[in-house]
N, C-alpha and C positions, 0 to 999 in steps of 0.2 A: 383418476388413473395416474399410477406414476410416469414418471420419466424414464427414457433408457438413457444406459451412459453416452452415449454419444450425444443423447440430445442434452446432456448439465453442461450449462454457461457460465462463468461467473459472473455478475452482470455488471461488475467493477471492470472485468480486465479480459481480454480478449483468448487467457491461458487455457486450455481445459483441461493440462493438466494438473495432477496436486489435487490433495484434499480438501473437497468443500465442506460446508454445510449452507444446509435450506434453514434460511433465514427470512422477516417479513423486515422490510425496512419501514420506517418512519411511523409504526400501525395502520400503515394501508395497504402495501403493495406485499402480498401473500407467494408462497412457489416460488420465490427464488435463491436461489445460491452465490454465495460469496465465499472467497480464498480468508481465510482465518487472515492472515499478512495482510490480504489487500484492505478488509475494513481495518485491523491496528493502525496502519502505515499512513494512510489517507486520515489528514490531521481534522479537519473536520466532522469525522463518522466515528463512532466507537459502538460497543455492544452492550446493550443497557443490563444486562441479563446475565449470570455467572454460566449459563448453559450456553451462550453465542449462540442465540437464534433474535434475538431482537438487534436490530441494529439502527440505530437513531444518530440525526445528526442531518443538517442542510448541505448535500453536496455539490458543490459549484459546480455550473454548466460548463466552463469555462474549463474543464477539467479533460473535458470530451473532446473539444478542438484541439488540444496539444496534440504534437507529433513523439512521438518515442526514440529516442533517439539510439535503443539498441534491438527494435525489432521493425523498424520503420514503420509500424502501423497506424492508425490517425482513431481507430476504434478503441471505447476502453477510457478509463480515467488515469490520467498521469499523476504524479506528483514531482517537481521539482527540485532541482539540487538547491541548497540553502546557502551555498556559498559567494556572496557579497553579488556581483550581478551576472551569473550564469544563469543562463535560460534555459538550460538544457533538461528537459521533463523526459520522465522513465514511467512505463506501467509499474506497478510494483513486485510483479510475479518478475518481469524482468530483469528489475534490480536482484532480487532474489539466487536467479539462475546467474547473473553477476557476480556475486559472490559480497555483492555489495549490502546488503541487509541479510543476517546473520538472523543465528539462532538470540532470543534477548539475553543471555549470560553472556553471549560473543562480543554481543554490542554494546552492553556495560561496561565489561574490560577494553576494549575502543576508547569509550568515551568517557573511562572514568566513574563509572558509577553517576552518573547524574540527579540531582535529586529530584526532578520533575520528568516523568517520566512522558506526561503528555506534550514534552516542548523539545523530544528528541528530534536533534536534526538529521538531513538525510545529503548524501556528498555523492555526488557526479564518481565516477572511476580515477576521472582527472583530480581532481581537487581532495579526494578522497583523506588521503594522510596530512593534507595541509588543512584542511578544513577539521580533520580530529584535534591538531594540532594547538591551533585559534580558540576551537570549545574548550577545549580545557585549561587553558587561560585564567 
């Protein structure tokens, strides 16, 4: 039986709004749904499969206990700013509604065109322009 919309979660991030899809992570865990953003974004996950229904990769527990620092929630996997030692950890749908992870042509032009795209960093609000600034260095 499916699901009704109220009941899709992401199982990443606490959002329920946005576009999901129903993905199996790691080939065991079947019925779930993840934010396209949130598996890109979260550096140890990606999507093994050009359709984004496979999503592979070890995601640290340690992801769970951060606090979000722009919706206050503690539910949900964070990822944190990369900027030299800020702690400060965001859901990714979060950053998103921040204004702070963009469309990927937005983020290019950011950062330059980067030539590795799986070692993009990600910048706090704060540090944002100063930490574009340093990567392209």
């Amino acid at each position: 039986m499916g699901k009704r919309c109220g009941e899709i979660r992401c199982f990443l991030c606490p959002d329920i709004d946005g576009a999901m899809k129903k993905v199996s992570y790691d080939g065991g865990t079947d019925n779930l749904f993840a934010h396209v953003a949130c598996v890109n974004w979260i550096p140890e996950m990606y999507f093994q499969d050009d359709k984004k229904e496979k999503v592979i990769g070890t995601l640290q527990k340690e992801r769970f206990t951060l606090n979000c620092n722009r919706c206050k929630r503690k539910d949900g996997a964070c990822i944190q700013c990369d900027f030299k030692c800020c702690a400060r950890s965001y859901h990714v749908r979060c950053l998103v509604r921040g204004g702070v992870i963009k469309s990927w042509e937005a983020m290019q032009s950011d950062l330059g065109d980067p030539d590795d795209d799986s070692n993009t960093p990600i910048f706090c609000q704060e540090h944002f322009e100063k930490g574009i600034e340093l990567f392209k260095k």
